[in-house]
Structure formats: structure tokens, C-alpha cells
C-alpha positions as CSV (number, residue, x, y, z in Angstrom):
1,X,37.6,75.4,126.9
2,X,35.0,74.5,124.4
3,X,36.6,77.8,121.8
4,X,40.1,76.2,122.9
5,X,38.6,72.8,121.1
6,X,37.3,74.6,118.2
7,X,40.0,76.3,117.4
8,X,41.9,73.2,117.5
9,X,39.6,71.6,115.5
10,X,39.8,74.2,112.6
11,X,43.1,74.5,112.7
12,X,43.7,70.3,111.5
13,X,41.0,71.1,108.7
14,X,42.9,74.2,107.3
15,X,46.5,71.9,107.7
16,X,44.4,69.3,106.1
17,X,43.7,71.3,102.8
18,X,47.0,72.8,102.8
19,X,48.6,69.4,102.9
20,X,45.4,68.5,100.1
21,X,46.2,71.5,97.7
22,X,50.1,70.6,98.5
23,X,50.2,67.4,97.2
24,X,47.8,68.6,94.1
25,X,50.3,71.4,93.1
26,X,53.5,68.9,93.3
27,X,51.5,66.2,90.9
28,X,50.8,69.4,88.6
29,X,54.2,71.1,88.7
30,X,56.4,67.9,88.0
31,X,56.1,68.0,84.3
32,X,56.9,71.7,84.4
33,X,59.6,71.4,86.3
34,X,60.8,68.5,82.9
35,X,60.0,71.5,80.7
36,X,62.0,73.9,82.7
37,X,64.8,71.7,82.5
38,X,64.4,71.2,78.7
39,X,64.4,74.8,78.0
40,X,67.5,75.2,80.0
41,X,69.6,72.7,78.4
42,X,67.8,74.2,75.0
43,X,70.4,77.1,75.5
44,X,73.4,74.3,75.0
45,X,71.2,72.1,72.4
46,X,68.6,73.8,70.4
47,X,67.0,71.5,69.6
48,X,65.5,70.9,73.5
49,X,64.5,74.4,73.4
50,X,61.6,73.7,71.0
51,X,60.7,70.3,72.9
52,X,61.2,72.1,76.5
53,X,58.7,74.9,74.9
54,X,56.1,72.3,73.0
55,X,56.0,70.1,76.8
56,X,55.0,73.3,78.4
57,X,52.7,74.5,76.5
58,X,50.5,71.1,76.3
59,X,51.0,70.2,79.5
60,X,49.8,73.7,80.9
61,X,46.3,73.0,78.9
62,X,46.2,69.3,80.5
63,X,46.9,70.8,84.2
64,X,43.5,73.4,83.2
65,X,41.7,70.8,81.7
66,X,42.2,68.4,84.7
67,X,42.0,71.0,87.4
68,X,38.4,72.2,85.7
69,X,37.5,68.3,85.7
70,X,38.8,67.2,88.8
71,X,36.3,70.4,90.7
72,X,33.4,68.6,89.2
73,X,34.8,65.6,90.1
74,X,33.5,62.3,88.6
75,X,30.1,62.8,89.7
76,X,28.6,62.8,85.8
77,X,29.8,59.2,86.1
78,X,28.4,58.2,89.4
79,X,25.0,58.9,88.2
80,X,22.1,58.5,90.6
81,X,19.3,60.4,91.2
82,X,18.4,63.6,93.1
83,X,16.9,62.6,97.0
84,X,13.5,64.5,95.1
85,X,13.6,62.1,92.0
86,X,14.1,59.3,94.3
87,X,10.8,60.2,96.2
88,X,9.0,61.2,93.3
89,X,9.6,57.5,92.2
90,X,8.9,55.5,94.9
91,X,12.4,54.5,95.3
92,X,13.3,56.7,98.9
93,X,10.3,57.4,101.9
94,X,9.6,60.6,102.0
95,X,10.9,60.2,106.1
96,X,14.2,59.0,104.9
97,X,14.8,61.3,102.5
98,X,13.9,64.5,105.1
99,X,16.4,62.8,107.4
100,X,19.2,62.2,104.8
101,X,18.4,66.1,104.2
102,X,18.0,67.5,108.1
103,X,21.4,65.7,109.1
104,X,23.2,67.2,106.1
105,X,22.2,70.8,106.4
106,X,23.2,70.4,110.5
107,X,26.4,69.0,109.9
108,X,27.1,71.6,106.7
109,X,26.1,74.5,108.9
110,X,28.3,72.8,112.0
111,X,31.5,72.4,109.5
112,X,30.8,75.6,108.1
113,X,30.3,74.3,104.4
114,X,27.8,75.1,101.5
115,X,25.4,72.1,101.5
116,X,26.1,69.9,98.5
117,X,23.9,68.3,95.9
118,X,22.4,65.6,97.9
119,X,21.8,62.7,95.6
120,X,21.0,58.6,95.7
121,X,22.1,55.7,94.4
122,X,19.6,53.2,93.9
123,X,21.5,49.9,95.3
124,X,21.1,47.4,98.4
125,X,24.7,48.0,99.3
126,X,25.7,49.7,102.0
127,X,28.1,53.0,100.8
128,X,28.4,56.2,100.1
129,X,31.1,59.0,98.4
130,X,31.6,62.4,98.2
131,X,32.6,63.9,95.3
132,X,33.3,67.6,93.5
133,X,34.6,70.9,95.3
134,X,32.7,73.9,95.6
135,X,28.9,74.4,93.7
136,X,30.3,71.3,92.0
137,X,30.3,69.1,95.5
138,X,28.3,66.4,95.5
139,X,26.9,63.4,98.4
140,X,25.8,60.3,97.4
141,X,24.2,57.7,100.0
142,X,22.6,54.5,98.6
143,X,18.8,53.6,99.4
144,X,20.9,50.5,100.9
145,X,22.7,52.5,103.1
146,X,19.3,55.0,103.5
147,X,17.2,51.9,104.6
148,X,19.4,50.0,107.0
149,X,21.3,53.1,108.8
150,X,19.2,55.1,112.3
151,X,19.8,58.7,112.7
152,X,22.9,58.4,114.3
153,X,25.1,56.0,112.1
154,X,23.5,58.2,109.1
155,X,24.9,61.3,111.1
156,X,28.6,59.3,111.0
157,X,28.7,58.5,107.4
158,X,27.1,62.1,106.1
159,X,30.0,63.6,108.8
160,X,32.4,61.4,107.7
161,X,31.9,62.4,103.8
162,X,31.5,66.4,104.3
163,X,35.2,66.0,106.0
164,X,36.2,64.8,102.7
165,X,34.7,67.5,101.4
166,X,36.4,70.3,104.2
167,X,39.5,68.9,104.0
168,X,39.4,69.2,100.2
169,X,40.1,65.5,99.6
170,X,37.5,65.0,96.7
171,X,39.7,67.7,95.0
172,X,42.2,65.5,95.3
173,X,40.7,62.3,94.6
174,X,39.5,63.8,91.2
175,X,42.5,64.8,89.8
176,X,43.5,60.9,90.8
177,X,40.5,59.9,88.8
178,X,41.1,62.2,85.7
179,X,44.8,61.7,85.4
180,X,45.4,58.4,86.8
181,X,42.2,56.6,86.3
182,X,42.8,56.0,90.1
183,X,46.2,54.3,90.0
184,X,44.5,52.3,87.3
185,X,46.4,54.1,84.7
186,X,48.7,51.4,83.1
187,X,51.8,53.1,83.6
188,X,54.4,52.7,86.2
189,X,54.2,54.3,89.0
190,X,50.7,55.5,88.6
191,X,49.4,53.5,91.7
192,X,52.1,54.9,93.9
193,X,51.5,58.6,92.2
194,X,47.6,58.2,93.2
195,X,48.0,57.2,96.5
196,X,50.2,60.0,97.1
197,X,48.0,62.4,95.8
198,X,44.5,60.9,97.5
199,X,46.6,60.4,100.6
200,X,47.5,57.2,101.8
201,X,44.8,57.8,105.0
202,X,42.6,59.4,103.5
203,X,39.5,57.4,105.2
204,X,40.8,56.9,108.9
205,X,41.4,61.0,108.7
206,X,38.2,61.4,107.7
207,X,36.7,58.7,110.3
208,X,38.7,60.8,112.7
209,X,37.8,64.7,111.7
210,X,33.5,63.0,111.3
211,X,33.9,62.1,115.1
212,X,35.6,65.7,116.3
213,X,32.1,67.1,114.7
214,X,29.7,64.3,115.9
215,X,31.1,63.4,119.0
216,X,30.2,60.3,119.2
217,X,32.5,57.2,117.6
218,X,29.9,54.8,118.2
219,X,27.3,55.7,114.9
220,X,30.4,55.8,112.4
221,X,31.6,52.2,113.7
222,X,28.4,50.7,114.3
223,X,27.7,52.0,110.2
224,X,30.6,50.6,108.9
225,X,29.6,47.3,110.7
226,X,26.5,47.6,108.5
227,X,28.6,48.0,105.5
228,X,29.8,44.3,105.9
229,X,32.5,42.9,104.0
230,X,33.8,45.4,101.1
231,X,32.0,43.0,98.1
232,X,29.0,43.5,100.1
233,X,29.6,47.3,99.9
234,X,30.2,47.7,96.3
235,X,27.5,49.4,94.6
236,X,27.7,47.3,91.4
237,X,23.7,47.9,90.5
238,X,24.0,51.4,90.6
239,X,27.8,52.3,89.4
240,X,29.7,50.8,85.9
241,X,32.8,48.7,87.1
242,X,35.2,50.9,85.1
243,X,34.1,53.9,87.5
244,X,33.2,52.0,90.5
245,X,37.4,50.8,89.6
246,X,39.0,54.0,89.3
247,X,37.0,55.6,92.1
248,X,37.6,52.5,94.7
249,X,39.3,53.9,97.1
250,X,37.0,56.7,97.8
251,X,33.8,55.3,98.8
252,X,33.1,54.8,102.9
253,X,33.6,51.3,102.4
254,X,36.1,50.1,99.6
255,X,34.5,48.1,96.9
256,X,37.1,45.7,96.3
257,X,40.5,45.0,99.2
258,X,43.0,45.0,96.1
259,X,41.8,48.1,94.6
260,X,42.7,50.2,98.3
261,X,45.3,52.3,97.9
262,X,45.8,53.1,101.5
263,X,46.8,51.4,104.1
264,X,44.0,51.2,106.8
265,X,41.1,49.0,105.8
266,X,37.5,48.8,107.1
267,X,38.6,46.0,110.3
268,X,41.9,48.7,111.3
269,X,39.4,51.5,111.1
270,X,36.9,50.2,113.5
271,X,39.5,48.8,115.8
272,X,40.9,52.9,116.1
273,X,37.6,53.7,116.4
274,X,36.3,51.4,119.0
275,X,39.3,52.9,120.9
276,X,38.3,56.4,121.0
């Protein structure tokens, strides 16, 4: 039974990254897909040959530069500090900094992922992100969140972020960041483009896959409790409004209710999770 629920369970995280590297590929490919047509219609008017040629060849160097970028993801704006420089400066116990690192490496080695760069943000609020892919993946927790959260509601948000992680949604949400500013990008469309490609439930799924692994809904509701109201959540000591803007929608908690780009917000989360 319990291999039956395993196998289950893997199966929704490898549909999950499917769906993630789907919707990556589509946002990628449309402006080939302009070029293609360009070069076709080139063989009619010449003159579209060179255009249909030029739009391929610039836009292939924006889809490597933006796929490198978007691995990395927008961590070297985040900031913070490593959980060992937070220590070292008085700014993390030494307790609360073994725990942030014990319930990662479990949950990594119970999700089957390499543990990321574990790092803080030194804020009262109550949040955290993931962000990166790979040896690029990072987690970030604030001391807020570090000082108010017990074991178990720690295990629920660390759970809840590696499934961003599994389900390659910070791959996702970076190439929203670095082509899109988010769906800040002040062009049409470009807040329905980045909601497509961050996916529009993005943190309920996540809510959802954290629980499979912790098995217990209570310590990822009772922590986004803690969080409070999203202005209470927003990490505005630690994180510059322009990227605490663009990267909204993919903190635990988001920042601001008009920068969401889904559709399930921190009350219609807890309400799903209070019923599982």
C-alpha cells in the first residue's frame, strides 16, 4: 500500500515538471514560431526573409541568455546571508539555525533532492521563497519566520518550498522574472503571459505536494496563520521593492494581494487545507 502511495506521489511530481518545462518551452518557442513564419513568407517577399532570419537569430541568444538566468534564478537579488553568517553574527541561534538545517536535509533526502543553499533573510516578517534550479537552488527563510515558527510549521514551509523546487516551479518563476519582470513588464499581455508560465496555482500545488511529504496539514496552516495578513509578510527590511515586486507572487505568503497572479490567496489556501 504504502509503494502504491509512493508511486502515486512521484508520478504528480514528474507530471508536475513536465507541465513546468511545457509551459517554459511554449513561452520560448513563440517568437520562433514569428520567425518561422517570416522566413516563409520571405520566399514570396524578400525582404521578410532577412527580418524572419535577423528575429531568429536574436531571439535564440535571448532564449540562452534567459534560460542561463532563469537556473540561477533571482537569487543575486534576494540577497541575505548564509544560515553560517547569520550565526556568526549574532543574527540566528545556533539551535535555530541546526533545525532550519536538520529539517531541510530530511525533507531533501525524503523528496529525493540535492539540498540547496540554505540562506536568511534578516526581517521580522514572516516568509520565505525558493529560488534557482539545480547547484543554482536556493532557500530562503527569514529570522521572522525562523523565530516565531516550532519544528513542525518549519517542517511545512521548508516542505512546501522544496516542492517548488521538485516540481521545477522556481525554473519557471525565473524565466517570469527575467523576461517579464513578473507580469510587471509594461507591455500587454505580460501579466497574463506570467501567470501562465508561473502557473496560476502554483502555491495551493505546492501547499498540496508539502503535505503528501509531511503528512500532516496542520504545521503548513497553522504557519501560514503566523504569516498574518500579506503586508505583514512582506519582507521589505531585507528585499528592494523592485524585486520584492517582480518576485511577488512567489514567496509563501504574497507580499502585496494586487501583485498575486494566481487565483488562490493565503484565506482559500488554509480553508483547502483545514479540509484535508
Amino acid at each position: 500500500m504504502l509503494a502504491e502511495v509512493a508511486a502515486r506521489r512521484d508520478e504528480a511530481w514528474r507530471r508536475a515538471a513536465e507541465s513546468a518545462r511545457r509551459r517554459a518551452l511554449t513561452v520560448l518557442a513563440a517568437p520562433f514560431g514569428l520567425g518561422l513564419l517570416l522566413l516563409l513568407l520571405g520566399l514570396v517577399a524578400l525582404p521578410l526573409l532577412a527580418v524572419g532570419g535577423v528575429l531568429l537569430v536574436l531571439w535564440a541568444a535571448v532564449a540562452f541568455w534567459a534560460w542561463r538566468a532563469a537556473t540561477s534564478g533571482p537569487a543575486h537579488r534576494l540577497g541575505g546571508i548564509s544560515v553560517a553568517e547569520a550565526v556568526a553574527a549574532g543574527l540566528l541561534p545556533e539551535v535555530a539555525a541546526e533545525r532550519y538545517r536538520d529539517v531541510a536535509q530530511s525533507l531533501c533526502d525524503a523528496l529525493g533532492l540535492e539540498l540547496p543553499g540554505l540562506y536568511v533573510l534578516v526581517d521580522p516578517a514572516v516568509n520565505s521563497i525558493a529560488s534557482g534550479h539545480g547547484s543554482s537552488a536556493r532557500l530562503y527563510l527569514t529570522t521572522g519566520l525562523l523565530s516565531v515558527l516550532e519544528r513542525i510549521e518549519l517542517e511545512g514551509v521548508v516542505a512546501h518550498e522544496l516542492s517548488h523546487l521538485k516540481r521545477l516551479d522556481t525554473l519557471t518563476a525565473g524565466l517570469s522574472v527575467v523576461l517579464l519582470r513578473g507580469g510587471r513588464l509594461p507591455l500587454p499581455g505580460a501579466r497574463a503571459a506570467a501567470a501562465y508560465l508561473e502557473g496560476e496555482d502554483r502555491e495551493l500545488a505546492a501547499d498540496l505536494a508539502a503535505v503528501q511529504v509531511t503528512r500532516y496539514p496542520p504545521g503548513l496552516s497553522q504557519a501560514l496563520a503566523q504569516a498574518g495578513a500579506p503586508a505583514e509578510a512582506a519582507p521589505a527590511a531585507a528585499v528592494r521593492p523592485a524585486v520584492l515586486a517582480e518576485t511577488a507572487s512567489q514567496w509563501l505568503v504574497t507580499p502585496r494581494d494586487d501583485l498575486r497572479l494566481g487565483a488562490f490567496g493565503p484565506a482559500e489556501r488554509l480553508a483547502v487545507l483545514e479540509e484535508l
